[in-house]
Residue frames relative to the residue before (quaternion, step in Angstrom):
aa qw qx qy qz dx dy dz
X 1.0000 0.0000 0.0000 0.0000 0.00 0.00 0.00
X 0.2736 -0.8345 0.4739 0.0654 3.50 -0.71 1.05
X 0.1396 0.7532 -0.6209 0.1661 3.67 -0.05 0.95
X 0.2514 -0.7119 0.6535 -0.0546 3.05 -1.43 1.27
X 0.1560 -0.9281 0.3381 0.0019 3.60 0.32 1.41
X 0.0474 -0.7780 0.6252 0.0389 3.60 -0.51 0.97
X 0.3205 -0.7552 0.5595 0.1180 3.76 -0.20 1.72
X 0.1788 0.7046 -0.6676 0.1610 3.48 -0.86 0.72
X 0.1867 -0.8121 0.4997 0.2364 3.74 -0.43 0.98
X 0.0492 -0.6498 0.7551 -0.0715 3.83 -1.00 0.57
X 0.8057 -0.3410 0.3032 0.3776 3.17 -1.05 1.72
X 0.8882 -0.3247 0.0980 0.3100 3.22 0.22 2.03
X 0.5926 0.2926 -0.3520 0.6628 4.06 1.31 -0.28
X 0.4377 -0.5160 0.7011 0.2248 2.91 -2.12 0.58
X 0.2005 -0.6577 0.6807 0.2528 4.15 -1.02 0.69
X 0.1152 -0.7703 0.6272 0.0061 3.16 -1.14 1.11
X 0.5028 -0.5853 0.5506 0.3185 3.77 -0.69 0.34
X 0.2398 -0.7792 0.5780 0.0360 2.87 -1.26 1.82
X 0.1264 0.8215 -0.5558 -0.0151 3.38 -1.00 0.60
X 0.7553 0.2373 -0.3232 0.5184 3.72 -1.45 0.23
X 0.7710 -0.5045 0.2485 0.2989 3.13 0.23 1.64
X 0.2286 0.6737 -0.6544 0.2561 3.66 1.34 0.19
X 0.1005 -0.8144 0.5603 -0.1128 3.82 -0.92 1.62
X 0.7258 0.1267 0.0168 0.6759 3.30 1.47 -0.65
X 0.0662 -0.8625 0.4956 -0.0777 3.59 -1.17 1.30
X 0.3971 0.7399 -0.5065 -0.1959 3.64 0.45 -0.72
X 0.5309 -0.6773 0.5093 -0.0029 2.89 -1.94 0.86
X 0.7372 -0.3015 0.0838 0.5989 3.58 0.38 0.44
X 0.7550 -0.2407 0.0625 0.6067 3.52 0.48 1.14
X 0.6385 0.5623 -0.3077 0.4261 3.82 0.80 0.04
X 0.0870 -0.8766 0.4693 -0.0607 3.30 0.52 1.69
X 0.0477 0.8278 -0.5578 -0.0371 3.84 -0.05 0.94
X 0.3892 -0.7054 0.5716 0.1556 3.80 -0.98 0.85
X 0.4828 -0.4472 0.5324 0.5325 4.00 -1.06 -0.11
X 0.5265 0.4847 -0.6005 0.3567 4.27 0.23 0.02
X 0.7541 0.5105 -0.1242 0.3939 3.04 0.58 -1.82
X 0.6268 0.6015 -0.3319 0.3676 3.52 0.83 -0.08
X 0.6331 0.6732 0.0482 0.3790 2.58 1.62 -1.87
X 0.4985 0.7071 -0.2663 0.4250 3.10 1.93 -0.66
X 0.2980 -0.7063 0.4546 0.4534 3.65 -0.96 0.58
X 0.7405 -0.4893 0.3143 0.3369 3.52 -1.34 0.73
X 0.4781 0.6020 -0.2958 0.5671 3.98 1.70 -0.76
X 0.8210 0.3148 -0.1944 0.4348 3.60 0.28 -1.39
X 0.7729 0.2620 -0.3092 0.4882 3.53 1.05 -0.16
X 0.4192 0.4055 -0.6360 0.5053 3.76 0.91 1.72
X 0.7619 0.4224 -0.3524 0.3420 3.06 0.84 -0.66
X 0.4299 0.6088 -0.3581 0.5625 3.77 1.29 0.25
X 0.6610 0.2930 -0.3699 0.5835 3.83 1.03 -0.45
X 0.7599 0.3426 -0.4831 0.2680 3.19 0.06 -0.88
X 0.4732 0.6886 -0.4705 0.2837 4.02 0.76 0.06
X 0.5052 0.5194 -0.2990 0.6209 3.71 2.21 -0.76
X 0.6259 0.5046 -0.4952 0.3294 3.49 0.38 -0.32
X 0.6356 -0.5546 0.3826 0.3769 3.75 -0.96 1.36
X 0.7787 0.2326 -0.1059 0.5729 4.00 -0.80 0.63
X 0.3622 -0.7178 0.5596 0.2012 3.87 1.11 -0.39
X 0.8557 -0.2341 0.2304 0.3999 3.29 -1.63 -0.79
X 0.4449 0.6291 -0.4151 0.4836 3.61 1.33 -0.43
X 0.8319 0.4750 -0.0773 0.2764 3.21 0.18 -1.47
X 0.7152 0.3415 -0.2331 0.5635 3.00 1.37 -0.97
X 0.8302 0.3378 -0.3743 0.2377 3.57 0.97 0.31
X 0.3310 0.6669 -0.4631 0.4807 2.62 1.87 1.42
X 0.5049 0.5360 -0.3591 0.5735 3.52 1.74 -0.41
X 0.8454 0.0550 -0.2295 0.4792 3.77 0.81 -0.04
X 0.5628 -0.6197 0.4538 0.3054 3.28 0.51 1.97
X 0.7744 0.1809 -0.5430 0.2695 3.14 -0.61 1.62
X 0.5770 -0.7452 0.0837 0.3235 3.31 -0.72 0.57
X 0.5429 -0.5713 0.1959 0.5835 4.33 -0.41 0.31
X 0.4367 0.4877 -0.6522 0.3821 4.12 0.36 0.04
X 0.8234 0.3753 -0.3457 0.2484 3.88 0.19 -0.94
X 0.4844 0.7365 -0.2455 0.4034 2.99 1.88 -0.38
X 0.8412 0.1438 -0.1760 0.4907 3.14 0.81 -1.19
X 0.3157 0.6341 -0.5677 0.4195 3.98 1.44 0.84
X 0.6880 0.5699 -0.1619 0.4190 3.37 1.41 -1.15
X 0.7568 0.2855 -0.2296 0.5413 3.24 1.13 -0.05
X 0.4625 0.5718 -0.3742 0.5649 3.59 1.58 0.28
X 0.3873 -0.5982 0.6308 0.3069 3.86 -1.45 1.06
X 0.7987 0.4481 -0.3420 0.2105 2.73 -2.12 0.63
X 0.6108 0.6562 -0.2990 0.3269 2.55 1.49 -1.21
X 0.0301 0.8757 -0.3575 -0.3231 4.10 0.48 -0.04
X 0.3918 0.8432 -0.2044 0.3060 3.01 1.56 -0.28
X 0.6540 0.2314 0.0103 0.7201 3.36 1.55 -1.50
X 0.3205 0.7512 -0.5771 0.0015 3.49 -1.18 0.77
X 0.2436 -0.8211 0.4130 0.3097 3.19 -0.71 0.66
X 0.6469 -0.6830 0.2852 0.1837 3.23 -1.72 0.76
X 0.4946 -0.6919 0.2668 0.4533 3.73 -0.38 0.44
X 0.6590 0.6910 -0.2169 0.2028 2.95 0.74 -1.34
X 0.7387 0.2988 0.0841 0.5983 2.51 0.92 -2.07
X 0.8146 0.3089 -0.2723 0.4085 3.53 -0.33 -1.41
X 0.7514 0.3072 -0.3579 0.4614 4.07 0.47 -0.32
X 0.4915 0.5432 -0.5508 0.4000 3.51 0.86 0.70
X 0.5855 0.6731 -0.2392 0.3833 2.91 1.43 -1.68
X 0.6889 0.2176 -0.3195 0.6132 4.05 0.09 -1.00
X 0.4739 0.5574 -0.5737 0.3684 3.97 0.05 -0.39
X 0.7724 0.4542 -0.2385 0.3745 3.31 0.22 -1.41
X 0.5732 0.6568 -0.2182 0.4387 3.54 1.37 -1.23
X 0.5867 0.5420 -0.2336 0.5545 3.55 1.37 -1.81
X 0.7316 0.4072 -0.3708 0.4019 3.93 0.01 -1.57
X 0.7123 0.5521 -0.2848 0.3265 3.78 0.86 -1.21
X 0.5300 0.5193 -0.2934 0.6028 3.74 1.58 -0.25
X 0.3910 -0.7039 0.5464 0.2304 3.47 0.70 -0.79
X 0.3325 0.8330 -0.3658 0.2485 3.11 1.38 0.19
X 0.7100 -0.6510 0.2176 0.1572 3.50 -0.13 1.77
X 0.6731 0.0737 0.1779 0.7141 3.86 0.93 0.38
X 0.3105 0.7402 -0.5628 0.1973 3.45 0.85 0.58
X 0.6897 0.3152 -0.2592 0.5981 3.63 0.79 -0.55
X 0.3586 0.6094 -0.6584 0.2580 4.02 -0.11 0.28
X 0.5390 0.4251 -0.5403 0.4867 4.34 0.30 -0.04
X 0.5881 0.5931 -0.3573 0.4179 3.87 0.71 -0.46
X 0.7154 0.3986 -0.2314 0.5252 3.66 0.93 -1.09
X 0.5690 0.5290 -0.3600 0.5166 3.27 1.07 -0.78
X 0.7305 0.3349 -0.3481 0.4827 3.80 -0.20 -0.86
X 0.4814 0.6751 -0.3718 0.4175 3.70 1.25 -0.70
X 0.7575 0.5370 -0.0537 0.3672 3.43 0.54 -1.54
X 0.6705 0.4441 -0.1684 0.5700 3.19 1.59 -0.89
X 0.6640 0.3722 -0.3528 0.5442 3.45 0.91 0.41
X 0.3829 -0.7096 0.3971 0.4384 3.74 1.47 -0.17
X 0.1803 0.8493 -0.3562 0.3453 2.97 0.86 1.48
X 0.1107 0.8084 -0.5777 0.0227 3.95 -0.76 0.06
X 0.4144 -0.8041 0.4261 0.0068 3.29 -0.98 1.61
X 0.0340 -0.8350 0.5345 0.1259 3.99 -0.24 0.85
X 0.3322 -0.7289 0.4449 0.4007 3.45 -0.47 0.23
X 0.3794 -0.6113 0.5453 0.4301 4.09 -0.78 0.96
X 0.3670 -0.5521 0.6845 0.3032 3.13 -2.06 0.06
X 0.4557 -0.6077 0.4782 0.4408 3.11 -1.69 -0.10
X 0.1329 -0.9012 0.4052 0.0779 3.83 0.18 0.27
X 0.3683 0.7831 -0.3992 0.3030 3.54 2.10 0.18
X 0.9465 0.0241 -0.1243 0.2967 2.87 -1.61 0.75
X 0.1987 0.7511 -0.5188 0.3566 3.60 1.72 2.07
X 0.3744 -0.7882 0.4020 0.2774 3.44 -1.34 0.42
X 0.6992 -0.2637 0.1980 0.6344 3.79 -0.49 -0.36
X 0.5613 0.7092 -0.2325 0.3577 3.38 0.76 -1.27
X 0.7084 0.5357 -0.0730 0.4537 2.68 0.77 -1.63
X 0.6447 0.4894 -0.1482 0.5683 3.45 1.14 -1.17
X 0.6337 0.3044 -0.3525 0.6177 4.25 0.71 -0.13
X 0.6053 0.6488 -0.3787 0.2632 3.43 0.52 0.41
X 0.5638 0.6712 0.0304 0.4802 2.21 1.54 -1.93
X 0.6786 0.4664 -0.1491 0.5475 3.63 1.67 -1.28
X 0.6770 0.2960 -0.4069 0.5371 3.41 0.88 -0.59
X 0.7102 0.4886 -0.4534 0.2266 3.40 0.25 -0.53
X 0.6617 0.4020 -0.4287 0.4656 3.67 1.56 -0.07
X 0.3607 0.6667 -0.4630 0.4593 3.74 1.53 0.25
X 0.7668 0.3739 -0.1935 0.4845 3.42 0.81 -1.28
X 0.5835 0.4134 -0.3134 0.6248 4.13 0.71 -0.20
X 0.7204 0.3756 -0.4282 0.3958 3.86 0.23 -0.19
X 0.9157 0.1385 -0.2549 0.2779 3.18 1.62 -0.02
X 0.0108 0.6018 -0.5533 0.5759 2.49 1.37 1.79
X 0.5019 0.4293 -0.4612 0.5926 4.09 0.03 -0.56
X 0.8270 0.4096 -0.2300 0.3088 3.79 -0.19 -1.13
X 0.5245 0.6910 -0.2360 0.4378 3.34 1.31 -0.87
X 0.6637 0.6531 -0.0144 0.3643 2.44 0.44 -2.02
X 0.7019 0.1560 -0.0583 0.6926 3.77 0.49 -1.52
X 0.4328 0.5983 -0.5140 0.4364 3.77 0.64 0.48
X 0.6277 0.5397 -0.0136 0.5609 3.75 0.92 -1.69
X 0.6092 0.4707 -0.3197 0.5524 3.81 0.85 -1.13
X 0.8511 0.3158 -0.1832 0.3773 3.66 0.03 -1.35
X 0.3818 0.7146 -0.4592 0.3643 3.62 1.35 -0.01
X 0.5309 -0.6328 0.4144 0.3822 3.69 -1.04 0.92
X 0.3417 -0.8465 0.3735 0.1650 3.27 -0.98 0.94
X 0.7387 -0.3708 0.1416 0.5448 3.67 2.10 1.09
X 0.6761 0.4023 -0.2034 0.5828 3.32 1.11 -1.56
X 0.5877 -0.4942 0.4369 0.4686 4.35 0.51 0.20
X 0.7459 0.5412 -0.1660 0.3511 3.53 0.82 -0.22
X 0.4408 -0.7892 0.4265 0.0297 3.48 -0.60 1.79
X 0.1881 0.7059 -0.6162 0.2943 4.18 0.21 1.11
X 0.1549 -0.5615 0.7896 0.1930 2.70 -2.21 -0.11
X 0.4947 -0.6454 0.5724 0.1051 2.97 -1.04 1.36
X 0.7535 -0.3817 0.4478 0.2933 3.18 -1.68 0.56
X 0.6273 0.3756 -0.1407 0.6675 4.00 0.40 -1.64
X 0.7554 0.3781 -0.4274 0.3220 3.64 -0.18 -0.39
X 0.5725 0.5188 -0.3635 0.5206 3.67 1.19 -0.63
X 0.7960 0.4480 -0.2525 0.3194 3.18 0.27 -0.93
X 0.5191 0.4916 -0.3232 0.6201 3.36 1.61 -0.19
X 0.4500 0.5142 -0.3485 0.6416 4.03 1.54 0.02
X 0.8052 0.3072 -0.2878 0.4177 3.39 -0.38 -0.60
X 0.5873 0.4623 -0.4950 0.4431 3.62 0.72 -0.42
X 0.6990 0.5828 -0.2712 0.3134 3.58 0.99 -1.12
X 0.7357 0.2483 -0.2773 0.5659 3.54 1.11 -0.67
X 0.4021 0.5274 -0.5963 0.4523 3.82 0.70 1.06
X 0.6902 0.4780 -0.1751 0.5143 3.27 0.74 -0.98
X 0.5808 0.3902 -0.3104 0.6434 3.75 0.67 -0.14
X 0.7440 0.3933 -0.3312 0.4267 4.06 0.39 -0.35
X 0.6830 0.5080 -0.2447 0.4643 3.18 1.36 -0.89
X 0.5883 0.4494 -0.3113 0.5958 3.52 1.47 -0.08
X 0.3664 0.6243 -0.4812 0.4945 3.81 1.08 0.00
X 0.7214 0.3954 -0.2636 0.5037 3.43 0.10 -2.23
X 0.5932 0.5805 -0.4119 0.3761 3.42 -0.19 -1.01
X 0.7122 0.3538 -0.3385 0.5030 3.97 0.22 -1.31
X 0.6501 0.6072 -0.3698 0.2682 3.33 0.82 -1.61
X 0.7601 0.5340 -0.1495 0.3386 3.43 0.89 -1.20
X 0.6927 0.3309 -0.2264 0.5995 3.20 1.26 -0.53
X 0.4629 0.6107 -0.4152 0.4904 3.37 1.12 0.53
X 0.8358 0.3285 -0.2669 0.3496 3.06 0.99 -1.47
X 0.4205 0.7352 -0.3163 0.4273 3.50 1.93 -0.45
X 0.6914 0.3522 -0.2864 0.5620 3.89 0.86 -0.79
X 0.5900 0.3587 -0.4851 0.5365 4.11 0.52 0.09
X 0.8025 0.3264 -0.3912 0.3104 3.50 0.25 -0.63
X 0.3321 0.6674 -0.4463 0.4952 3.82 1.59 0.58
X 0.6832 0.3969 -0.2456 0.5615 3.55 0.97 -1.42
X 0.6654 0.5570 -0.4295 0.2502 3.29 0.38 0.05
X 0.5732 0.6234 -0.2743 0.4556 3.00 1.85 -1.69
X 0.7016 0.4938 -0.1216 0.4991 3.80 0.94 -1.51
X 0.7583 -0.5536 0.3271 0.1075 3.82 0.89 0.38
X 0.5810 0.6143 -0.2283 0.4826 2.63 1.47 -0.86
X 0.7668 -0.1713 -0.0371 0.6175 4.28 0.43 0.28
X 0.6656 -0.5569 0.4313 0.2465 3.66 -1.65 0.72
């Protein structure tokens, strides 16, 4: 699988350039389809925030104002009501992740998607040793090929003369190249944490 990554953090995922039609991904239990992607990024905050305990009432008493502007603000067209990046869609984001609220971050994939995009989620990779760091390599050595297996086994003839992938067989694919990405981030990060040490200490520009 060929992905050309462009790291950019957003509330904890890395956006990575999507390519070869990669249409469907899920990501630590976050299973997104080409529907769900496809969504506009407005209609799918405004789809979480309806899981959020008390809904729109609630959460726009959690941000002192009141739910008519809330949900003008989270309705196209509307031009009248918008919400800000910076602040206000960090602001219920944060509000949405802190409830646990099921799909709290799906406006992210969406807006993700619409740029041919795809979100990983960073680890935290502070304060790992070398050890720790040849692990970290075999274990995405060992998940990148499993990804291969896997669709190796998937595309194998299935008796009847005929070459498919079965429902169970994809899905036993996707689990494999989540897991093979999520060991990616994982090296990436604790890679990038020990250059930027050598940097603090002098040690390269």
């Amino acid at each position: 699988m060929a992905i050309s990554c462009l790291f950019v953090v957003v509330h904890g995922w890395t956006l990575c350039q999507r390519r070869n039609g990669c249409l469907r991904q899920s990501l630590r239990g976050f299973t997104v389809t080409k529907e769900r992607y496809a969504l506009h990024p407005l209609d799918a905050l405004d789809d979480s925030v309806r899981k959020y305990p008390g809904g729109h009432k609630a959460l726009a008493a959690r941000l002192c104002k009141t739910e008519s502007t809330l949900r003008k603000e989270l309705t196209q067209g509307v031009d009248t009501h918008r919400i800000g990046y910076e602040d206000e869609l960090s602001k219920i984001l944060f509000c949405l992740e802190a409830a646990k609220v099921d799909g709290w971050d799906n406006t992210l994939h969406a807006l993700a998607y619409r740029h041919s995009r795809l979100l990983v989620p960073i680890p935290d990779v502070h304060d790992q040793d070398d050890d720790e760091l040849v692990q970290m390599v075999c274990a995405m050595v060992k998940e990148v090929g499993d990804v291969g297996g896997s669709l190796t086994a998937a595309k194998s003839d299935k008796g009847d003369g005929k070459r498919y992938i079965s429902t169970r067989e994809f899905q036993g694919f996707d689990v494999q190249v989540e897991e093979a990405m999520a060991a990616l981030a994982v090296l990436r990060e604790r890679v990038r944490e020990e250059h930027q040490q050598a940097k603090k200490v002098g040690l390269v520009k």
